[in-house]
LUMTIKE-543459 format. One record per residue: y, z, x of N, C-alpha, C, O, CB in turn; residue number from 1. Coordinates in pm, 1 decimal. Atoms other than C-alpha are relative to their C-alpha. Glycine has a CB too. Layout:
<seros>
      n.v      n.w      n.u     ca.v     ca.w     ca.u      c.v      c.w      c.u      o.v      o.w      o.u     cb.v     cb.w     cb.u num
        Y        Z        X        Y        Z        X        Y        Z        X        Y        Z        X        Y        Z        X NUM
...
</seros>
This chain:
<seros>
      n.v      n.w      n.u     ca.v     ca.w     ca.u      c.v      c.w      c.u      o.v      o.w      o.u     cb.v     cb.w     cb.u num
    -47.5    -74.7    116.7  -1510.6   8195.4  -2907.0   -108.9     -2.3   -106.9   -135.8   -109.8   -160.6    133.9    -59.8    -55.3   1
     87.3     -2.7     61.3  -1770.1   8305.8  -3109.1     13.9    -73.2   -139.9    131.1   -110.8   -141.0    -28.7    117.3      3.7   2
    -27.5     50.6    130.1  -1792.0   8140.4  -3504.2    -94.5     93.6   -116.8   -212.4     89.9   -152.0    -38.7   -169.7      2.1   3
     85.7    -48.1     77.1  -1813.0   8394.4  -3748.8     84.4     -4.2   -157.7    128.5     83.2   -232.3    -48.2    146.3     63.1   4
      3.9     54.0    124.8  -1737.1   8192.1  -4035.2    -72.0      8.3   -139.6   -182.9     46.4   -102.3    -13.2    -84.5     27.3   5
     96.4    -62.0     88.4  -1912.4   8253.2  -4376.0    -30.2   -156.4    -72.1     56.0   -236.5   -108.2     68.2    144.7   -110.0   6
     72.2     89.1     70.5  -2122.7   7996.2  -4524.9    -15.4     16.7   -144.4    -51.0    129.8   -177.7   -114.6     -5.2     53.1   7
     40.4    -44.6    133.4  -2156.1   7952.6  -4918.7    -27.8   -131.4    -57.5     28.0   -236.2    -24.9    109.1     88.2    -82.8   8
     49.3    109.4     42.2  -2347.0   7730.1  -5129.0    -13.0     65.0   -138.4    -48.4    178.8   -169.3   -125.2    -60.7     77.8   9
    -32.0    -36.2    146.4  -2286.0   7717.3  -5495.1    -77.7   -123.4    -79.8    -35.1   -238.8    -76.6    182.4      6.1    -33.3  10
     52.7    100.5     85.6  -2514.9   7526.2  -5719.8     13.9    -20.4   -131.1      2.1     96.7   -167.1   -104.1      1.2      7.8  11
    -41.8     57.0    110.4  -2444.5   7394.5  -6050.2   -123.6    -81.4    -95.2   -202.2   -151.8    -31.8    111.3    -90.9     49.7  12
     58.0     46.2     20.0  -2642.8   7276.7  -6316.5      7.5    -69.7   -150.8    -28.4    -19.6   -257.4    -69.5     63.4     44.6  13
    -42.0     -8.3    142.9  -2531.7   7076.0  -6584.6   -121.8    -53.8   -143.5   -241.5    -80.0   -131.3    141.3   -102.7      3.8  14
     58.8     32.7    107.5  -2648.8   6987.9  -6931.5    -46.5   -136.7     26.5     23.8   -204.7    101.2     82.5     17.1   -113.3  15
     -8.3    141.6    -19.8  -2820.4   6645.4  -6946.3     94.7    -86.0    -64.3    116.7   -201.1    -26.6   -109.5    -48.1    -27.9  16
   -116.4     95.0    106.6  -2538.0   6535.4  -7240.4    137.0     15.2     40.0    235.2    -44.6     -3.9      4.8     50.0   -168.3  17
   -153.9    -46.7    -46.0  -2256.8   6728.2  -7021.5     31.8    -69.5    134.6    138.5    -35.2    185.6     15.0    176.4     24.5  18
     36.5     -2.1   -112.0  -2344.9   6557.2  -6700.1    193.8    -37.5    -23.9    273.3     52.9    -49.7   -149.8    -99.9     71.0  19
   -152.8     54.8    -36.9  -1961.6   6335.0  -6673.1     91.5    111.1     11.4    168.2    131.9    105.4     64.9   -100.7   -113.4  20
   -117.1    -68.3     -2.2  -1776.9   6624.6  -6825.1      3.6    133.4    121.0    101.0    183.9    176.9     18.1     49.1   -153.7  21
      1.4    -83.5   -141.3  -1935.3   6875.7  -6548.9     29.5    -38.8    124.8     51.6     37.6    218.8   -109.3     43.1     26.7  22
    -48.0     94.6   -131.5  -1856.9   6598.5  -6289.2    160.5     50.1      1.4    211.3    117.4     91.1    -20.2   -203.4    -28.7  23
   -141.0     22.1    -38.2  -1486.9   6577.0  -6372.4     32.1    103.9    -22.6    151.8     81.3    -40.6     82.9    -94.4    -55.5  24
    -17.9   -188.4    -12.1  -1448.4   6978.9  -6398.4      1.6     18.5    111.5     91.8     88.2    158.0   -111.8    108.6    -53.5  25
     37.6    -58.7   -133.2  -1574.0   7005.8  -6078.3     78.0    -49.0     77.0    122.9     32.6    157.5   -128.0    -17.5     49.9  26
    -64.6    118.0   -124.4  -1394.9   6737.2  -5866.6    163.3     73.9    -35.1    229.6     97.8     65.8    -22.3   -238.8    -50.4  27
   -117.3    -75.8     48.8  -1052.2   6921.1  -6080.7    -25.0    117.0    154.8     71.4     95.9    228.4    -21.5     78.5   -202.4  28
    -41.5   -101.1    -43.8  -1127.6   7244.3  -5819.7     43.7    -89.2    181.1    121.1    -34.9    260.0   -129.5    138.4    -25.8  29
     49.4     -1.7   -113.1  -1192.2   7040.4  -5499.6    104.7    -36.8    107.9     94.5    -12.3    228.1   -110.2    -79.2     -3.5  30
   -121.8     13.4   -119.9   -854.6   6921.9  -5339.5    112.6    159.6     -6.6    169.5    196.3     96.2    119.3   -177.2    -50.4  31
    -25.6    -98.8    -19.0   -704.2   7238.7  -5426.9    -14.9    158.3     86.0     49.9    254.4    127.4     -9.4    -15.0    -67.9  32
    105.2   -131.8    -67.1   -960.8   7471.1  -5284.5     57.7    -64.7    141.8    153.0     -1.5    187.3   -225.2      0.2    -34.0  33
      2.5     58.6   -176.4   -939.2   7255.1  -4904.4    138.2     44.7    -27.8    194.7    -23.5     57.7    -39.7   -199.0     68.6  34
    -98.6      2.5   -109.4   -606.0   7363.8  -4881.8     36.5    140.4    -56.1    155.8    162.1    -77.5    124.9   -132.9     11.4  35
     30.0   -164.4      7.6   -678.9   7753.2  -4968.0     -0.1     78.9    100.7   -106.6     77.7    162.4   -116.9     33.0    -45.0  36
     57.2    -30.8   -167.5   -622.2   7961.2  -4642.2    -90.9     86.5    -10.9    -88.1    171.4   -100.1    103.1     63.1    113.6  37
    112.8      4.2    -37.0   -947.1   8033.4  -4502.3    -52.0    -66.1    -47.0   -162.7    -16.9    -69.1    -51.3     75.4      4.4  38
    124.0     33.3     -2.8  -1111.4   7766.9  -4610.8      2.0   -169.6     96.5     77.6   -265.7    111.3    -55.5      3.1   -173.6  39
     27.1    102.4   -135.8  -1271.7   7541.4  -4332.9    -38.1   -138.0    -36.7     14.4   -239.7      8.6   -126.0     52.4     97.9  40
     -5.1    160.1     21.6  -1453.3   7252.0  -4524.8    -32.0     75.9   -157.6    -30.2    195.1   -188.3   -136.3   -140.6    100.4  41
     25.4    -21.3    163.9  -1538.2   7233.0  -4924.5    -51.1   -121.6    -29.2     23.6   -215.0    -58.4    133.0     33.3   -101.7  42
    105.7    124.7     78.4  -1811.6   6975.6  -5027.9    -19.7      6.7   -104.3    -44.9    119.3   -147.5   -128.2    -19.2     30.3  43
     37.7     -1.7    130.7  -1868.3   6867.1  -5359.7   -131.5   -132.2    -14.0   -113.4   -253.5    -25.4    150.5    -24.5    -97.0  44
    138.7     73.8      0.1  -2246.0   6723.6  -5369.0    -78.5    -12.8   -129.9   -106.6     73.7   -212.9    -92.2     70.0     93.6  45
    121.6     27.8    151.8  -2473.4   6557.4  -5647.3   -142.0    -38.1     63.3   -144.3    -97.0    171.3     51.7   -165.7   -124.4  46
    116.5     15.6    -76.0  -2846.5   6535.8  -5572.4    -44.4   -139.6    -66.7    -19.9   -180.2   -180.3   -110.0    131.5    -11.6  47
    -13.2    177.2     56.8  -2939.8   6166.2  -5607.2   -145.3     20.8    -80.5   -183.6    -86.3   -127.7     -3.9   -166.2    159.8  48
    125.7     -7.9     53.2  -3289.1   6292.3  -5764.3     25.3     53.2   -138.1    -46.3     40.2   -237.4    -95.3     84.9     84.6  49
    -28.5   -106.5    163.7  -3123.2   6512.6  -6054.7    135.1     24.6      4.7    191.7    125.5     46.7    -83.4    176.8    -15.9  50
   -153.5     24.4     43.4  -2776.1   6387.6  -6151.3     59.4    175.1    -41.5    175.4    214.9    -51.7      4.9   -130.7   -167.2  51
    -56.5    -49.3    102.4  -2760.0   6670.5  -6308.2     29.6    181.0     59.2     66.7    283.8      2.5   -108.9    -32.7   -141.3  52
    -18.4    -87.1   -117.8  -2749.0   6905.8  -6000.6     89.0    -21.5     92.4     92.6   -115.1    172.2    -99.2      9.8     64.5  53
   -159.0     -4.6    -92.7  -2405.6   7005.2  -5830.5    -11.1    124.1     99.4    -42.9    238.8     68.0    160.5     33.5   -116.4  54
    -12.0    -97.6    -77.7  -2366.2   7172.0  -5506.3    133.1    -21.7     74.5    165.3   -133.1    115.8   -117.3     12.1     81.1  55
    -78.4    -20.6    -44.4  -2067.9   7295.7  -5369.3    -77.6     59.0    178.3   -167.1    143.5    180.7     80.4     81.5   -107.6  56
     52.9    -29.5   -118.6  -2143.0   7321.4  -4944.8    157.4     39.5     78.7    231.0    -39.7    137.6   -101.3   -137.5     64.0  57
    -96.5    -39.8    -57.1  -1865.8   7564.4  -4833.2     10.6     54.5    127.7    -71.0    142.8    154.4     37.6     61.5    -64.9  58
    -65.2   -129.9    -92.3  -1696.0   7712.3  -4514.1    135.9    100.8      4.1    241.4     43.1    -22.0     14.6    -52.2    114.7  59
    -66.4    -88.8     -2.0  -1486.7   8018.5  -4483.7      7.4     72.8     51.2    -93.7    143.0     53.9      8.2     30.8    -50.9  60
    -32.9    -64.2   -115.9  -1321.3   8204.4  -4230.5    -80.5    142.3    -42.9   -151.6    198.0     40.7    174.4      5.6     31.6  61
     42.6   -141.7     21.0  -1430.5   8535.6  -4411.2    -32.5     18.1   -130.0      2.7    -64.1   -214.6     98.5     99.0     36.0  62
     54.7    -34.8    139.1  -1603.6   8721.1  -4717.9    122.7      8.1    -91.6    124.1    -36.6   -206.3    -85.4    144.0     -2.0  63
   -158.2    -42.0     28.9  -1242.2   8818.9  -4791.1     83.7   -136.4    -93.2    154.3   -147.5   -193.4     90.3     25.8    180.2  64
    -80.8    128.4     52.8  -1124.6   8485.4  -4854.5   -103.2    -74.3   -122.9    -65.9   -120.0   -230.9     32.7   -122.4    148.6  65
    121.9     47.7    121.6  -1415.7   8365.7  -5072.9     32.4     34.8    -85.7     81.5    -46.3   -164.2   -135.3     37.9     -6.9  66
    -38.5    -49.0     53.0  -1354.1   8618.2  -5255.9    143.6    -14.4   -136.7    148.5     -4.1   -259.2    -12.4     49.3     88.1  67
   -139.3      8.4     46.1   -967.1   8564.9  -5320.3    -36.2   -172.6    -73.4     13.9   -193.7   -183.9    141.4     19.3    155.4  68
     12.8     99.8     14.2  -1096.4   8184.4  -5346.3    -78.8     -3.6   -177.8    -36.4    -78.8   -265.5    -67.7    -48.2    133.6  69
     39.9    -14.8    145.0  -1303.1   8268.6  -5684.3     47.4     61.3    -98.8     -6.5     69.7   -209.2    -91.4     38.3    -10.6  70
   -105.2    -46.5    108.6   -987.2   8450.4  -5840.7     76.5   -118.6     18.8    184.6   -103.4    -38.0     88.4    150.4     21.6  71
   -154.5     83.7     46.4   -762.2   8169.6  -5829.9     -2.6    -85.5   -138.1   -107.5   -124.1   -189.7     45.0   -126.3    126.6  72
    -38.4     71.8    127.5   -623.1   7992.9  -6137.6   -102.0   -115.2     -9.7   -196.0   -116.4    -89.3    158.5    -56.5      1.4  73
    122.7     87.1     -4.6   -814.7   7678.2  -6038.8   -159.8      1.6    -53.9   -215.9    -62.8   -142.6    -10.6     -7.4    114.0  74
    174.3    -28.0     55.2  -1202.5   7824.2  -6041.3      5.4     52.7   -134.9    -45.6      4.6   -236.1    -96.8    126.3     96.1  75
    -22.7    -75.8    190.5  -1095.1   8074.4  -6352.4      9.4   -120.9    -91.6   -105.7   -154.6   -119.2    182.4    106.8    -38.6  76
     35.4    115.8    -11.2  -1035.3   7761.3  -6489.2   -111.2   -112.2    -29.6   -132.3   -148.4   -145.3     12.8      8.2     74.4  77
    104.0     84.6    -81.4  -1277.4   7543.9  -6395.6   -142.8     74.8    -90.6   -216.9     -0.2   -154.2      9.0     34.2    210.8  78
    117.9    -43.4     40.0  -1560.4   7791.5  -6523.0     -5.9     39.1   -108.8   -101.2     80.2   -175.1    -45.4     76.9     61.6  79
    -66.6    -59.8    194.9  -1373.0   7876.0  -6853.4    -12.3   -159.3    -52.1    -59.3   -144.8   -164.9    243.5     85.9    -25.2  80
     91.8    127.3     20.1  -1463.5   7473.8  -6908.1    -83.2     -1.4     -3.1   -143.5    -51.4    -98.0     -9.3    -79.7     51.1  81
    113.8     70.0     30.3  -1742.7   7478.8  -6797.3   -158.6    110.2    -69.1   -280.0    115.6    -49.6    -26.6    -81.6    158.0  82
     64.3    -91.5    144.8  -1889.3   7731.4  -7073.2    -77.9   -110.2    -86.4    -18.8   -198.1   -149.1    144.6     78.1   -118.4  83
     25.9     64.7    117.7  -2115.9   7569.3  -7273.9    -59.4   -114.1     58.5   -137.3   -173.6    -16.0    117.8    -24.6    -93.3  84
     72.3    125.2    -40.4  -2230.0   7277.6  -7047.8    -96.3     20.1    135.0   -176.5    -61.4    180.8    114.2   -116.2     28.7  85
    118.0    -57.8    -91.0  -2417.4   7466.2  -6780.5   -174.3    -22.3    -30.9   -190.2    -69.9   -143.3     25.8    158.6     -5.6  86
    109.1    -33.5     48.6  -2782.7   7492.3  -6813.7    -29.9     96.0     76.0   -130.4     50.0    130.2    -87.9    -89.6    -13.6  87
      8.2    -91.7    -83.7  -2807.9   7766.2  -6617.1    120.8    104.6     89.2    155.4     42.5    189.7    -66.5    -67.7     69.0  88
    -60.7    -57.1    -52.6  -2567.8   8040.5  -6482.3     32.2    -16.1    171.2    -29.8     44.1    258.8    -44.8     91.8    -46.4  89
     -4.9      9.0   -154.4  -2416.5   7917.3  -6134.1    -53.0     92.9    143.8    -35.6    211.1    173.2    122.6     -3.6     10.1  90
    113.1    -94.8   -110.1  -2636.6   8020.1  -5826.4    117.6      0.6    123.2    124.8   -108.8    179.1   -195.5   -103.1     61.4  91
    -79.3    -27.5   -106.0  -2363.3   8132.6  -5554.3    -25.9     97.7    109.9    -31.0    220.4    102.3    101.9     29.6    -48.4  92
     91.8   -104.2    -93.3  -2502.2   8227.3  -5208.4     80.6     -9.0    139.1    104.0   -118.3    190.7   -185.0    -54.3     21.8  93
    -84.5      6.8   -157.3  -2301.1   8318.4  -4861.6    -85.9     15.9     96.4   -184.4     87.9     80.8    112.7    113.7     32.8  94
     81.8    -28.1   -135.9  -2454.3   8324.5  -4563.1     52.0      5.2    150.3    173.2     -5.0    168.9    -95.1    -99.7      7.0  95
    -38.3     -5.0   -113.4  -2445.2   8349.3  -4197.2    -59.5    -88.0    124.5   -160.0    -57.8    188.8     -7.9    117.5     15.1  96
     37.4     99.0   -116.8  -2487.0   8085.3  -3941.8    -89.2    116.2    112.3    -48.7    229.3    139.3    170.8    -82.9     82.4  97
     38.8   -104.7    -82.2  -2729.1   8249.6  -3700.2    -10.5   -143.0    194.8    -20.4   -262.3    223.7   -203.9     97.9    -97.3  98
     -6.0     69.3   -132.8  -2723.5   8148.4  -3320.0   -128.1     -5.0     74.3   -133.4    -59.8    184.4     98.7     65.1     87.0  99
</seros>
């Protein structure tokens, strides 16, 4: 059975004075999202070199669901917080597993 799942990686980048409050914003979307249908796994990653760098390492059955997954109450949400403590406009990228 083939796997044509959609890959997405969402990076994050917070303020150096916002780092905690962009932590506990983020970890707010992450048991909600895993039980979103279509979605397969939902990582919430910090880079041990630059605290201050958040990556979300997603799977999802389809573009479709991603989609529906960045209207829900949760992310709306979530990104209406985190106004103001970004340093940078979130980098959100899908992709495709290639064989």
């Amino acid at each position: 059975m083939p796997n044509n799942s959609v890959r997405c990686v969402a990076r994050l980048f917070a303020k150096p004075d916002c780092l905690e409050k962009v932590l506990s914003i983020l970890r707010t979307v992450v048991e909600p999202t895993r039980k979103e249908s279509g979605c397969i796994s939902y990582e919430l990653l910090q880079n041990r070199a630059d605290p201050s760098d958040f990556t979300f390492v997603e799977e999802w059955a389809s573009d479709g669901d991603i989609d529906i997954h960045l209207a829900t109450k949760h992310i709306q949400d979530a990104l209406s917080m985190l106004a103001g403590l970004l340093s940078e406009a979130p980098d959100i990228r899908r992709y495709t597993v290639l064989k």
